[in-house]
N, CA, C and O atoms as a Tripos MOL2 file, in Angstrom:
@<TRIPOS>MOLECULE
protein
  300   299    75     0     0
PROTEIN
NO_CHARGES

@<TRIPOS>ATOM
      1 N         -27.8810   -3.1250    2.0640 N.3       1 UNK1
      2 CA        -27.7860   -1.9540    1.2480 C.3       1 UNK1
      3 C         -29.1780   -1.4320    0.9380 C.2       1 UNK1
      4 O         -29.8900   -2.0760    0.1680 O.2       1 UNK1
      5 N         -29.5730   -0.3990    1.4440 N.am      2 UNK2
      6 CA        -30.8820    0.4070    1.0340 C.3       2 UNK2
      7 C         -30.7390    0.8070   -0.0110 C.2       2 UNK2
      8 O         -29.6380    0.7820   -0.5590 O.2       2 UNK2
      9 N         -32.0410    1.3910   -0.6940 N.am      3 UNK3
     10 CA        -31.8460    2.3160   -2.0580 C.3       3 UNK3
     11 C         -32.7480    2.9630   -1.6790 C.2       3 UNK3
     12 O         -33.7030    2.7620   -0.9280 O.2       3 UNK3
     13 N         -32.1950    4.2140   -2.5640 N.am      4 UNK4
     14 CA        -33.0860    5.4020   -2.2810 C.3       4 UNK4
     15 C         -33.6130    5.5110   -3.8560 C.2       4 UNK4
     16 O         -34.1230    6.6270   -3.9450 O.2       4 UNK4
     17 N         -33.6870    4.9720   -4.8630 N.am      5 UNK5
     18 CA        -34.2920    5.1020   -6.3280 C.3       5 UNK5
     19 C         -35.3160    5.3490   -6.3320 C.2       5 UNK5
     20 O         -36.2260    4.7240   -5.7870 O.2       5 UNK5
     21 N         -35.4120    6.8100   -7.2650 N.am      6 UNK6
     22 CA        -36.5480    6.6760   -7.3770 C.3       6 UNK6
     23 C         -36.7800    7.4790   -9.1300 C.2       6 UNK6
     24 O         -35.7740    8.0070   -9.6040 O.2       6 UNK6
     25 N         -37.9780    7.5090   -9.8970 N.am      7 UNK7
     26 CA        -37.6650    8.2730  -11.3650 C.3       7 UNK7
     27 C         -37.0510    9.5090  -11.5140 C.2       7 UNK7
     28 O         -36.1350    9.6490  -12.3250 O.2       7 UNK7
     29 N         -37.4270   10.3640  -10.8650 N.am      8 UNK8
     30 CA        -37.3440   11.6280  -10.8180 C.3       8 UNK8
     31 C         -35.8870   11.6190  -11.0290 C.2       8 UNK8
     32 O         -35.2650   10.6440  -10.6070 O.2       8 UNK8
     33 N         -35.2510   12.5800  -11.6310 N.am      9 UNK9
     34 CA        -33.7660   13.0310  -12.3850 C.3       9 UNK9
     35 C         -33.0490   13.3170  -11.0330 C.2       9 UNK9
     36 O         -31.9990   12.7580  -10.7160 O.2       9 UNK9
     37 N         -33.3960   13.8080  -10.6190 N.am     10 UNK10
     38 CA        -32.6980   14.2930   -9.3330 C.3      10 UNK10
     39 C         -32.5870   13.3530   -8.3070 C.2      10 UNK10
     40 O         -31.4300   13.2750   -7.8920 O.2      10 UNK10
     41 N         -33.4820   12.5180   -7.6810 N.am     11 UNK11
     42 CA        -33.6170   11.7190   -7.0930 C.3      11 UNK11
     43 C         -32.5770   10.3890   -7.4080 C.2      11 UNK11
     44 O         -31.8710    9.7280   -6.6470 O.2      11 UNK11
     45 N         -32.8220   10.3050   -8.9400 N.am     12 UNK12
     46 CA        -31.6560    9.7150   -9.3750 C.3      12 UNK12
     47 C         -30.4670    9.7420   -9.3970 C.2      12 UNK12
     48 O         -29.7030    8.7780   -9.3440 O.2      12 UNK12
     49 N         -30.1380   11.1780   -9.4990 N.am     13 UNK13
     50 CA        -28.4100   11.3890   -9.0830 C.3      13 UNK13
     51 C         -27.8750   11.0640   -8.0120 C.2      13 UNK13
     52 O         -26.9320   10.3020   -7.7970 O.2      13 UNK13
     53 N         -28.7020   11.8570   -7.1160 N.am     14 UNK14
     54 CA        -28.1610   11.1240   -5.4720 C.3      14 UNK14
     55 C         -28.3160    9.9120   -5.3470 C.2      14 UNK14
     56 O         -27.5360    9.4050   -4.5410 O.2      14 UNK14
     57 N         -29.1600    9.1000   -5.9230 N.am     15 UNK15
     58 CA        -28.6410    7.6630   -5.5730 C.3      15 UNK15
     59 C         -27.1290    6.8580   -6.8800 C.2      15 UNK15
     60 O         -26.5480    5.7780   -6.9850 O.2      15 UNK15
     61 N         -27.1100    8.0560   -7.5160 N.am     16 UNK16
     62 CA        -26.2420    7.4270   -8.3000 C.3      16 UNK16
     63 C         -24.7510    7.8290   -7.3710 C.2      16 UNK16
     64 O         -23.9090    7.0560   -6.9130 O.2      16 UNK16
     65 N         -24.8160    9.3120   -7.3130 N.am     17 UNK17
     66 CA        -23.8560    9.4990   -6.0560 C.3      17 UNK17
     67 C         -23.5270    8.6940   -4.8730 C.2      17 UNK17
     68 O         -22.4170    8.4630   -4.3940 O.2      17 UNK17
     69 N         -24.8980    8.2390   -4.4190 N.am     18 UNK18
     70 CA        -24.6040    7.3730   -3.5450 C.3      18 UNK18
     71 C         -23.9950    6.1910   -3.4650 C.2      18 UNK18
     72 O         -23.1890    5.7430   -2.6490 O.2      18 UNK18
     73 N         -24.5240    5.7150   -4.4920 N.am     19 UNK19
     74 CA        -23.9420    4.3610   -5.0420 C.3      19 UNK19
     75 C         -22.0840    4.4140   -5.4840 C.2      19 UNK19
     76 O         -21.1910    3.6080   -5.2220 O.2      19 UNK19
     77 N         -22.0580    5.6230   -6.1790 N.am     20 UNK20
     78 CA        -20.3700    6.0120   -6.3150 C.3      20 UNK20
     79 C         -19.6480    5.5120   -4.7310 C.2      20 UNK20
     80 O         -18.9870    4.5500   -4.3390 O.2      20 UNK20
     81 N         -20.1070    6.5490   -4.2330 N.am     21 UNK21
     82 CA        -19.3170    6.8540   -2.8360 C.3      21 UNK21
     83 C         -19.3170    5.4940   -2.0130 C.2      21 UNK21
     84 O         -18.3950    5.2900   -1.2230 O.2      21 UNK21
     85 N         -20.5100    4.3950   -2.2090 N.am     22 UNK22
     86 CA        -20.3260    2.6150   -1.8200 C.3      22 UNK22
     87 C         -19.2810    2.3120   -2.1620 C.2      22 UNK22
     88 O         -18.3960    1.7990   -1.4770 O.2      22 UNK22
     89 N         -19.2530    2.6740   -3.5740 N.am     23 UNK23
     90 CA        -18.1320    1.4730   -4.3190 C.3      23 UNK23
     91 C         -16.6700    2.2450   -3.7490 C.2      23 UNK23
     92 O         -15.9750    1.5390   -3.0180 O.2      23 UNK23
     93 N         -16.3570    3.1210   -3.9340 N.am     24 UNK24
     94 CA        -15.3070    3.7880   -3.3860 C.3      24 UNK24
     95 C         -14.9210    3.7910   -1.9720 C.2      24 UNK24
     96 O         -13.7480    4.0730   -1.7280 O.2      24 UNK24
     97 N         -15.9920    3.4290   -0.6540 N.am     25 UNK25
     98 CA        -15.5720    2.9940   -0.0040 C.3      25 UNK25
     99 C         -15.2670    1.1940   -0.0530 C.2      25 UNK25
    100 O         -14.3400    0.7300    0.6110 O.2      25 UNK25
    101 N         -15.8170    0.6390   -0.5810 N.am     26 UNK26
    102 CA        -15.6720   -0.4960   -0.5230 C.3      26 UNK26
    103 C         -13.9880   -1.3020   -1.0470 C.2      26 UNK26
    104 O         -13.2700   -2.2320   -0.6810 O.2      26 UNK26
    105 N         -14.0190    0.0790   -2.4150 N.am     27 UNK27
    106 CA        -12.4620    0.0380   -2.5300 C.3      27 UNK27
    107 C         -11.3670    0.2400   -1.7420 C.2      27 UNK27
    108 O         -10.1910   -0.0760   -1.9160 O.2      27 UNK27
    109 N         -11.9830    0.8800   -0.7450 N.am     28 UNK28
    110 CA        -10.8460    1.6460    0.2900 C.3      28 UNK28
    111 C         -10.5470    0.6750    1.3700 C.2      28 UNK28
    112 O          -9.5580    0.6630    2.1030 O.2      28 UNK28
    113 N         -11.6160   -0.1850    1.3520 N.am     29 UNK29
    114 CA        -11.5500   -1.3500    2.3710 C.3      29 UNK29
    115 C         -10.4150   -2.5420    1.9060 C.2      29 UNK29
    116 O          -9.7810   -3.2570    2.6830 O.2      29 UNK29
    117 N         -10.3310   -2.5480    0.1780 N.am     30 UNK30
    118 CA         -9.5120   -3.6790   -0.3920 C.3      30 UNK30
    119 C          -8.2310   -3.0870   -0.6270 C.2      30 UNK30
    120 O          -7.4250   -3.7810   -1.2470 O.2      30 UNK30
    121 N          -7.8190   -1.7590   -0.1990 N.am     31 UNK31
    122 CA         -6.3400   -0.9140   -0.8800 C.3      31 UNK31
    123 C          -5.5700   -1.8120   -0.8620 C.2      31 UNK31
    124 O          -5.0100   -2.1170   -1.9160 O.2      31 UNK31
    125 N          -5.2660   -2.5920    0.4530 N.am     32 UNK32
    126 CA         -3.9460   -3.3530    0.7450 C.3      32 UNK32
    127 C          -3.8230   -4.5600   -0.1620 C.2      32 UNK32
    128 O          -2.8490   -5.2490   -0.4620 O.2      32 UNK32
    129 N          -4.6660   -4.5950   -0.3910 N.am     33 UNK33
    130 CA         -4.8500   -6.0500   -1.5200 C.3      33 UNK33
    131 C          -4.7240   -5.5630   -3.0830 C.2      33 UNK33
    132 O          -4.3050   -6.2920   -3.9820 O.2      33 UNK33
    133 N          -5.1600   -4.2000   -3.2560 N.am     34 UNK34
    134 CA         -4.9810   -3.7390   -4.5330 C.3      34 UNK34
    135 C          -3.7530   -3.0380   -4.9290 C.2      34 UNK34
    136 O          -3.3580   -2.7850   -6.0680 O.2      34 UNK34
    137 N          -3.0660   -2.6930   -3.4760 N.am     35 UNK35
    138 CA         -1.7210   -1.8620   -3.8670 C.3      35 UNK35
    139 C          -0.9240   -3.1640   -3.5470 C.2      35 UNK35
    140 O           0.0220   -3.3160   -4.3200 O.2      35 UNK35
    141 N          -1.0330   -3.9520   -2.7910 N.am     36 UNK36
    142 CA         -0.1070   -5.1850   -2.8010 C.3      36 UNK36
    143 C           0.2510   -5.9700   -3.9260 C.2      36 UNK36
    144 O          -0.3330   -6.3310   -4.9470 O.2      36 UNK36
    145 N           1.5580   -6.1530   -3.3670 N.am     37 UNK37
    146 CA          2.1200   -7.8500   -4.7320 C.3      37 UNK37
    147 C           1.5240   -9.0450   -4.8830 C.2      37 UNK37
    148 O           1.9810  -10.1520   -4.5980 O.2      37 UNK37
    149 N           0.2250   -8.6960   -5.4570 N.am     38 UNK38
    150 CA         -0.6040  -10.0450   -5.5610 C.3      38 UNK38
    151 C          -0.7370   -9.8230   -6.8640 C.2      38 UNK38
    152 O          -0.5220   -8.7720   -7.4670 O.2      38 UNK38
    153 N          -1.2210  -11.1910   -7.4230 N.am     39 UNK39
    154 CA         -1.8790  -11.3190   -9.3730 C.3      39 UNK39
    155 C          -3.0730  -10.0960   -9.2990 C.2      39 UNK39
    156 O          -3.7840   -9.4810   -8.5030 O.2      39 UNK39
    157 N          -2.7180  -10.2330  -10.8380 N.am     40 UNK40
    158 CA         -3.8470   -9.0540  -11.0720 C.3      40 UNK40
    159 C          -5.5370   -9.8020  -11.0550 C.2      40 UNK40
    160 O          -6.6030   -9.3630  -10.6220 O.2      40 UNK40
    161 N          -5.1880  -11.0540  -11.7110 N.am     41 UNK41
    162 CA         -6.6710  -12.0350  -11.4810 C.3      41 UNK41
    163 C          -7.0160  -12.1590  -10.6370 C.2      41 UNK41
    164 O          -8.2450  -12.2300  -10.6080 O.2      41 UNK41
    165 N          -6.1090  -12.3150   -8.9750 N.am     42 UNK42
    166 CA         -6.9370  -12.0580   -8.0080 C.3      42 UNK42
    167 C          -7.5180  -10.7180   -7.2810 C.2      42 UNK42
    168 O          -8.5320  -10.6030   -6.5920 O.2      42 UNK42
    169 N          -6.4320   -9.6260   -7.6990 N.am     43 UNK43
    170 CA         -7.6180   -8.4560   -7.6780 C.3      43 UNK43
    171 C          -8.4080   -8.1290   -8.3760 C.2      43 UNK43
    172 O          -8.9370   -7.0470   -8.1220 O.2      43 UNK43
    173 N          -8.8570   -8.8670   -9.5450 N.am     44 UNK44
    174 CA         -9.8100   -8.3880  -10.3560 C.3      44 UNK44
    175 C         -10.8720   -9.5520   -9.7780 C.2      44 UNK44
    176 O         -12.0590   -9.3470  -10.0300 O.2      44 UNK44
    177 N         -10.5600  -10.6420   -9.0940 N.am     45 UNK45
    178 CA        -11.7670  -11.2920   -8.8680 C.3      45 UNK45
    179 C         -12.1110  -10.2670   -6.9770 C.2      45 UNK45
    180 O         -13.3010   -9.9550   -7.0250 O.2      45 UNK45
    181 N         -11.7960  -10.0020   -6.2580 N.am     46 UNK46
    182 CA        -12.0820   -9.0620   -5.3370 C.3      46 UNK46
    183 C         -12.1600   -7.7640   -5.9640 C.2      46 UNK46
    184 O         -12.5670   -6.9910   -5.0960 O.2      46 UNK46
    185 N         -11.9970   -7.2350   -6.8930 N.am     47 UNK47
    186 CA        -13.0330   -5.9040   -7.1110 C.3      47 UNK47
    187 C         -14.3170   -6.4090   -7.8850 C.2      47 UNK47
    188 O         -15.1530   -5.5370   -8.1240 O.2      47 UNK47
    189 N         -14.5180   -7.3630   -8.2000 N.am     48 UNK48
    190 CA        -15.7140   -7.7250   -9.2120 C.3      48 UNK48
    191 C         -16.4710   -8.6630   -7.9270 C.2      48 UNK48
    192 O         -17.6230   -9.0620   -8.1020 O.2      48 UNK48
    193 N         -15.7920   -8.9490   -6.7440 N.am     49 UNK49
    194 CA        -16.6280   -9.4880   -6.0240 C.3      49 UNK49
    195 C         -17.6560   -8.9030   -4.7170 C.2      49 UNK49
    196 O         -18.8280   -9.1460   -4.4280 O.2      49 UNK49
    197 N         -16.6580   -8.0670   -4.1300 N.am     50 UNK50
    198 CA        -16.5470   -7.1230   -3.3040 C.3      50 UNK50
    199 C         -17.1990   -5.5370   -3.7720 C.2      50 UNK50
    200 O         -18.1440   -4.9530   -3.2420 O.2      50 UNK50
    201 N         -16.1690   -4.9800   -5.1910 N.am     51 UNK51
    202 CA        -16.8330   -3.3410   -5.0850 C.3      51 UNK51
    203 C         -17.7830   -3.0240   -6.3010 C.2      51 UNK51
    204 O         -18.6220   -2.1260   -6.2360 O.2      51 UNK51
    205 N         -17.6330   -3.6810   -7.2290 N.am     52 UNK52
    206 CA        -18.8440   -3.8160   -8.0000 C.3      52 UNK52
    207 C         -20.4060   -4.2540   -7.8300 C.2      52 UNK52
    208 O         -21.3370   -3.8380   -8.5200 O.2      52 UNK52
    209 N         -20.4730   -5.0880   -6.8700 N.am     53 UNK53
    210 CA        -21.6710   -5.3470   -6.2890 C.3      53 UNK53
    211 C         -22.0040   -4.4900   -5.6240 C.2      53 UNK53
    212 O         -23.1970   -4.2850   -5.8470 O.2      53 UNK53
    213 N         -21.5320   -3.6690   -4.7160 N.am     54 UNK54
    214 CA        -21.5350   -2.5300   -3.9130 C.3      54 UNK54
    215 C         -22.1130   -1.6410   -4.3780 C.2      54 UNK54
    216 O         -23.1290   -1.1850   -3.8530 O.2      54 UNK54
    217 N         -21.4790   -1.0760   -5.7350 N.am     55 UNK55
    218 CA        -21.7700    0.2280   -6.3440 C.3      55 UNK55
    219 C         -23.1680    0.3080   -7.4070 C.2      55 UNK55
    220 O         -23.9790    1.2350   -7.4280 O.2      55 UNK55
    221 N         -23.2010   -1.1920   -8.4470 N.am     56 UNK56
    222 CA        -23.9890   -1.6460   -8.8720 C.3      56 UNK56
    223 C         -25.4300   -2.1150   -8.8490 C.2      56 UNK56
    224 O         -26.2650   -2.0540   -9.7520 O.2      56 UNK56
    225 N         -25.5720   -2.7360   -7.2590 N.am     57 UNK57
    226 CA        -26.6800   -3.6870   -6.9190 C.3      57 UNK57
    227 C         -27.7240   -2.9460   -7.4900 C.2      57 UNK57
    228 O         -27.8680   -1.7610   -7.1930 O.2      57 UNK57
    229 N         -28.6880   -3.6890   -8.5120 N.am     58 UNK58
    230 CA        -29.8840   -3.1060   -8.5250 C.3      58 UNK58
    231 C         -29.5200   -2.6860  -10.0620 C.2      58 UNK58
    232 O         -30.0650   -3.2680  -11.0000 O.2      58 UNK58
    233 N         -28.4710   -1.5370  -10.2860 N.am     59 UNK59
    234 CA        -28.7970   -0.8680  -11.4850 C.3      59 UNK59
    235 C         -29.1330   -1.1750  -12.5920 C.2      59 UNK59
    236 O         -29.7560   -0.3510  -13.2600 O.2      59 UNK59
    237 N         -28.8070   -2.5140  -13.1490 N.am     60 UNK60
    238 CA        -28.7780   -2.9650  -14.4120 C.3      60 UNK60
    239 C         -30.3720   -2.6920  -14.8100 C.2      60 UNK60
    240 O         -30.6520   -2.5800  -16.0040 O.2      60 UNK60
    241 N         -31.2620   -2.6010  -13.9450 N.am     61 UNK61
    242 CA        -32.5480   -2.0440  -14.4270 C.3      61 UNK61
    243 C         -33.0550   -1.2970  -14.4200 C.2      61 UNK61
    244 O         -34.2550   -1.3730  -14.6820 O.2      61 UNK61
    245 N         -32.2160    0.3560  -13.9940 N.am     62 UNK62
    246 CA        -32.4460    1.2210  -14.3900 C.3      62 UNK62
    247 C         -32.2390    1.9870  -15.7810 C.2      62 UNK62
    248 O         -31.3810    1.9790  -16.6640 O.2      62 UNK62
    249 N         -33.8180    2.8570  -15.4680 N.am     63 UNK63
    250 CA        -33.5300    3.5960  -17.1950 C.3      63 UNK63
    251 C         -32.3370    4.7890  -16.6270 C.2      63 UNK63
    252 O         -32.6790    5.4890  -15.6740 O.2      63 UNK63
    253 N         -31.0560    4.9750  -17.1900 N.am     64 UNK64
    254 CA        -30.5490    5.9040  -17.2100 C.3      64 UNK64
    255 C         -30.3120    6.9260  -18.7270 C.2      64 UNK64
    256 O         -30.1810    6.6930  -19.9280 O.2      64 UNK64
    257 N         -30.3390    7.7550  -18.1260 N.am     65 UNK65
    258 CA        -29.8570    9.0400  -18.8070 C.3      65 UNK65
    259 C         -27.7150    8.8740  -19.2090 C.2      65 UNK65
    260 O         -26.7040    8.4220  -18.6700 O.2      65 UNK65
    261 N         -28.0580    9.4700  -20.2530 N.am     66 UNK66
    262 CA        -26.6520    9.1240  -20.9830 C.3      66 UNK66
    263 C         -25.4720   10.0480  -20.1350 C.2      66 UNK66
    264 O         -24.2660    9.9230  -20.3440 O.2      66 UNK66
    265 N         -25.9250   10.7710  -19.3740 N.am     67 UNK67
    266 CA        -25.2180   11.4260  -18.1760 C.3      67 UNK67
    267 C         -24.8720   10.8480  -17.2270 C.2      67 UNK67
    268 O         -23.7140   10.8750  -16.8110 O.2      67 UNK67
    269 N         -26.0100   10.0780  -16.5900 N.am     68 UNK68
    270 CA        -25.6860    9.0120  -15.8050 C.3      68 UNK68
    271 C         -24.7880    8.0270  -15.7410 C.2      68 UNK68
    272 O         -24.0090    7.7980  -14.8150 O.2      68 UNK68
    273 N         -24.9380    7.3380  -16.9400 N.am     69 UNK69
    274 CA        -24.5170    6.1770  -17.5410 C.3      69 UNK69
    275 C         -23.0120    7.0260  -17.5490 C.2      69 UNK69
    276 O         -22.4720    6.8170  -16.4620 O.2      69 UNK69
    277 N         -22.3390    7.7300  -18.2390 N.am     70 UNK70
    278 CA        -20.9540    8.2020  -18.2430 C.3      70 UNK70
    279 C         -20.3860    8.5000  -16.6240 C.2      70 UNK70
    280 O         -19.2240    8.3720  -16.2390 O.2      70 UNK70
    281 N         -21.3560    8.8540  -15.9630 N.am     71 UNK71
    282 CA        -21.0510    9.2130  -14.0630 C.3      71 UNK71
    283 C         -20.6720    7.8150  -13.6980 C.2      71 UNK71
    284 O         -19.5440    7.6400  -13.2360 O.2      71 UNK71
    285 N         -21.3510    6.9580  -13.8240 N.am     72 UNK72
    286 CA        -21.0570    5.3970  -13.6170 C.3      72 UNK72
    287 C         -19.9930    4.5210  -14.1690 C.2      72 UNK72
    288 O         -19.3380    3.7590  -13.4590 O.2      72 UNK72
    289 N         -19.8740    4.6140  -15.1350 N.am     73 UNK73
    290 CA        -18.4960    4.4120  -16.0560 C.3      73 UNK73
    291 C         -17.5020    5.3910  -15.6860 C.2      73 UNK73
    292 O         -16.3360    5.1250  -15.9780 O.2      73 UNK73
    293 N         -17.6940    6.2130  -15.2380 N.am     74 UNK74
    294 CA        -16.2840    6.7850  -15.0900 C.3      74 UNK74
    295 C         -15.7510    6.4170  -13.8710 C.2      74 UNK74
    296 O         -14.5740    6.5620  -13.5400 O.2      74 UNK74
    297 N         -16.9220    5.7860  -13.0000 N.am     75 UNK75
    298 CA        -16.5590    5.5660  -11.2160 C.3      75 UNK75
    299 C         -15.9610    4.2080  -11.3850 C.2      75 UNK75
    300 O         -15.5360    3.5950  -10.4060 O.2      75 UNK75
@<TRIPOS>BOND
     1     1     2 1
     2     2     3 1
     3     3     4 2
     4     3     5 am
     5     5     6 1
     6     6     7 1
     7     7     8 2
     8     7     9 am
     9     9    10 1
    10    10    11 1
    11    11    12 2
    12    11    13 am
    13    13    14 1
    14    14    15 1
    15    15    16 2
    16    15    17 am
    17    17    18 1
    18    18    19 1
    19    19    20 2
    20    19    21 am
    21    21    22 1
    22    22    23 1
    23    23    24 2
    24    23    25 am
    25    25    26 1
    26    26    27 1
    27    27    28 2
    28    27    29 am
    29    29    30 1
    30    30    31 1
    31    31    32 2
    32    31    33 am
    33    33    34 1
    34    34    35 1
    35    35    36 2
    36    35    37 am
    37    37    38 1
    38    38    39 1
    39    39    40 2
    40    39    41 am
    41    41    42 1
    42    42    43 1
    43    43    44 2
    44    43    45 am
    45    45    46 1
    46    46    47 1
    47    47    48 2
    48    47    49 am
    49    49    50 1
    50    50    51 1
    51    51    52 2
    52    51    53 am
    53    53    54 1
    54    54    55 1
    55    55    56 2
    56    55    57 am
    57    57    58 1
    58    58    59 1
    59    59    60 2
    60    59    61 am
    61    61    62 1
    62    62    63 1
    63    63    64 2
    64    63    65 am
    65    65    66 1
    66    66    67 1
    67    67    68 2
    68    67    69 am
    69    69    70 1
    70    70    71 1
    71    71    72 2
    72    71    73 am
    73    73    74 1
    74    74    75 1
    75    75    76 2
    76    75    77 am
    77    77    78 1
    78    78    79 1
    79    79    80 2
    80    79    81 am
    81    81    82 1
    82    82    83 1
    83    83    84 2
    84    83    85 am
    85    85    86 1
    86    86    87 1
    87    87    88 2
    88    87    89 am
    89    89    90 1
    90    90    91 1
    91    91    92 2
    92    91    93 am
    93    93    94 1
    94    94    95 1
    95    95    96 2
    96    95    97 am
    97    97    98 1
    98    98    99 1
    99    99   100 2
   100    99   101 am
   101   101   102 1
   102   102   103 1
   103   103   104 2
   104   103   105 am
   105   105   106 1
   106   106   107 1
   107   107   108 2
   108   107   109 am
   109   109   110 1
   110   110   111 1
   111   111   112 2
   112   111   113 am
   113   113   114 1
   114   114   115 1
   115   115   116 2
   116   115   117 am
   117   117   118 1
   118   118   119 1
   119   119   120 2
   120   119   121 am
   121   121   122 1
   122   122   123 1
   123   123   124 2
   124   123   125 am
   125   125   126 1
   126   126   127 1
   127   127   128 2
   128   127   129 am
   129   129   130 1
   130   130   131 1
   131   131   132 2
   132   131   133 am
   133   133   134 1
   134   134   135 1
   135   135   136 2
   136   135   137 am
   137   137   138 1
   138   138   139 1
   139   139   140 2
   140   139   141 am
   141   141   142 1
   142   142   143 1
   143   143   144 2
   144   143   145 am
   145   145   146 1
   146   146   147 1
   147   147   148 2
   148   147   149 am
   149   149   150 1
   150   150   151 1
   151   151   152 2
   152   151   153 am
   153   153   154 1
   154   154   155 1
   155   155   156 2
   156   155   157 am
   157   157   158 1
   158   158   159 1
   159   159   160 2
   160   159   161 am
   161   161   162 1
   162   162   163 1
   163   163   164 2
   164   163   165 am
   165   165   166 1
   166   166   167 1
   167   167   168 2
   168   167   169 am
   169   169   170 1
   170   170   171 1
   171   171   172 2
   172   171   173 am
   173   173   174 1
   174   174   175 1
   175   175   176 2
   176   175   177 am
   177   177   178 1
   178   178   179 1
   179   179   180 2
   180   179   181 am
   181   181   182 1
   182   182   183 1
   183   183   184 2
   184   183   185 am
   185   185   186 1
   186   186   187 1
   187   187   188 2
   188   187   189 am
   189   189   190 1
   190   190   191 1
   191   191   192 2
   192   191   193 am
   193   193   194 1
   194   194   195 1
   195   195   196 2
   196   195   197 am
   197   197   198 1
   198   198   199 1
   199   199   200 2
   200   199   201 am
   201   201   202 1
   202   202   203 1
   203   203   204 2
   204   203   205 am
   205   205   206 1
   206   206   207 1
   207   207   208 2
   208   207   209 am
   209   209   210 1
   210   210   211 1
   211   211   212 2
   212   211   213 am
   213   213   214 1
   214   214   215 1
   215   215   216 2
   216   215   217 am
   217   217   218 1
   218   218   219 1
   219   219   220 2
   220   219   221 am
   221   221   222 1
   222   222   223 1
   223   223   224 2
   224   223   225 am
   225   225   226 1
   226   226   227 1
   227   227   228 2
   228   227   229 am
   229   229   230 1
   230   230   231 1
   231   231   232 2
   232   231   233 am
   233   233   234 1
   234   234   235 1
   235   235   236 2
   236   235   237 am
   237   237   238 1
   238   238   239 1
   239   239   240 2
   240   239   241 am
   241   241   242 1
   242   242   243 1
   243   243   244 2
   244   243   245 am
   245   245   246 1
   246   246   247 1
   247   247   248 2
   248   247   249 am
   249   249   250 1
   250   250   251 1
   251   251   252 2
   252   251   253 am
   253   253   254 1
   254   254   255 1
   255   255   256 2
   256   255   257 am
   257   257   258 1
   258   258   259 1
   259   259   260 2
   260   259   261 am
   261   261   262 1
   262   262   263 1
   263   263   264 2
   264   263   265 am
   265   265   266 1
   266   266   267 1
   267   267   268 2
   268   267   269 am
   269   269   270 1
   270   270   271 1
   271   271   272 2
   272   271   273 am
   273   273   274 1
   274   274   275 1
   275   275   276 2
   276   275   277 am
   277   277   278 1
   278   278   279 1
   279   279   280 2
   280   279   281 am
   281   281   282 1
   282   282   283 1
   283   283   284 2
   284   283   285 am
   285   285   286 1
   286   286   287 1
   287   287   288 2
   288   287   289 am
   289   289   290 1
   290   290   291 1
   291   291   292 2
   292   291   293 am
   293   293   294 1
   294   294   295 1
   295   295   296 2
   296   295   297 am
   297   297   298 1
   298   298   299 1
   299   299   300 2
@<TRIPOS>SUBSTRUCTURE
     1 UNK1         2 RESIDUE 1 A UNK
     2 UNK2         6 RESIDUE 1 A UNK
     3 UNK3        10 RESIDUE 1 A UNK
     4 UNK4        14 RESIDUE 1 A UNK
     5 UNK5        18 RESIDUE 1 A UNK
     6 UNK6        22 RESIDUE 1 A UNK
     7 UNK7        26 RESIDUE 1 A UNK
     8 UNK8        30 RESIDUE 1 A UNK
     9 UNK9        34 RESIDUE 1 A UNK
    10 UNK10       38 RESIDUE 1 A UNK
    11 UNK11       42 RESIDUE 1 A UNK
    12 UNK12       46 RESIDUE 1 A UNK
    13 UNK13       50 RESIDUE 1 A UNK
    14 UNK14       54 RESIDUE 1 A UNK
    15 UNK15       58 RESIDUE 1 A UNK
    16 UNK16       62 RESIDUE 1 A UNK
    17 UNK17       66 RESIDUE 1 A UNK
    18 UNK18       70 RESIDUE 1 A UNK
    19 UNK19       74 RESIDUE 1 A UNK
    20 UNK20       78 RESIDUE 1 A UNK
    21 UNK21       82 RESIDUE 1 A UNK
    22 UNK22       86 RESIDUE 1 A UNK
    23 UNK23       90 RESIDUE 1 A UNK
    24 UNK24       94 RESIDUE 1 A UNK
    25 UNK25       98 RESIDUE 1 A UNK
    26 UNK26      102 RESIDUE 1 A UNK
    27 UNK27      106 RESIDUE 1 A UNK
    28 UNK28      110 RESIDUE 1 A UNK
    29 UNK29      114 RESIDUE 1 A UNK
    30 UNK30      118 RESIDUE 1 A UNK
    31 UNK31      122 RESIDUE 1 A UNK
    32 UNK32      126 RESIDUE 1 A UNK
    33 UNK33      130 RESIDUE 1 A UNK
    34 UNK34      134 RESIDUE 1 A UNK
    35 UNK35      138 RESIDUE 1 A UNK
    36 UNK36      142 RESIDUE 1 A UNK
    37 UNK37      146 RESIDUE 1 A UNK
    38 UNK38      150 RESIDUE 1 A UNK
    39 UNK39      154 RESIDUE 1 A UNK
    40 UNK40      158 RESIDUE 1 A UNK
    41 UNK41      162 RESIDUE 1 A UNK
    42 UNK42      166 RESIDUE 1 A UNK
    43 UNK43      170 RESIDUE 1 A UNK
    44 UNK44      174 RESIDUE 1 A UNK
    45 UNK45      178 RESIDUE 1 A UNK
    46 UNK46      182 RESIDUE 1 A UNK
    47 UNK47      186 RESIDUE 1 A UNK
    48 UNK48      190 RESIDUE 1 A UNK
    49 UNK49      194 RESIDUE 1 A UNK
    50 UNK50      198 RESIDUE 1 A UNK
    51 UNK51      202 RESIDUE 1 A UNK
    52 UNK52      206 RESIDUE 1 A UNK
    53 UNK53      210 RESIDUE 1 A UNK
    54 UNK54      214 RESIDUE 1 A UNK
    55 UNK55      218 RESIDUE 1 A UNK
    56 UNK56      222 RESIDUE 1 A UNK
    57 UNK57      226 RESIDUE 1 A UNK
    58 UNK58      230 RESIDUE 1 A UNK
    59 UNK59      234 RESIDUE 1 A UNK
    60 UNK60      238 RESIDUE 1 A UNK
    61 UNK61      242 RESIDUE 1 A UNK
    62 UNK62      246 RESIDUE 1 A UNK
    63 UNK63      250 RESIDUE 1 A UNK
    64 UNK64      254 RESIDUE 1 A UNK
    65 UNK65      258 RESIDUE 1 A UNK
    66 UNK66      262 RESIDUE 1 A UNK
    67 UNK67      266 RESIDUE 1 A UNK
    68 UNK68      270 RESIDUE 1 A UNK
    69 UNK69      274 RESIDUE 1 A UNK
    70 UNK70      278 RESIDUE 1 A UNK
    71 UNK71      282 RESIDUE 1 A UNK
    72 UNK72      286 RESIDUE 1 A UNK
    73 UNK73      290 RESIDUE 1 A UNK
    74 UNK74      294 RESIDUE 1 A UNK
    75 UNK75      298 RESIDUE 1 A UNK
């Protein structure tokens, strides 16, 4: 996974975009497992293993903007 981070506000969005559109594919990769008759503990341990790392990697040390931060939470 590359990053494109960088300070600049703008620069930041697109990698926040970018990072959206990871995790959302990464979800798209687990559908059958998430629309399937399985426990919910085991899809919550494959989205916390699989698409959260995806979408996440890295961020916890960015400074975000309270815009950001709601773009991310809402994904």
């Amino acid at each position: 996974m590359g990053q494109r981070y960088c300070t600049r506000e703008k620069k930041q969005d697109k990698e926040i975009q970018r990072r959206i559109e990871v995790g959302w594919t990464a979800f798209a990769k687990h559908r059958d497992i998430f629309k399937g008759n399985i426990k919910t503990c085991l899809k919550r341990q494959v989205y916390n293993s699989r698409v959260l790392p995806a979408m996440a990697y890295g961020a916890e040390t960015w400074t975000l903007a309270s815009q950001a931060k709601t773009k991310l939470a809402a994904a």
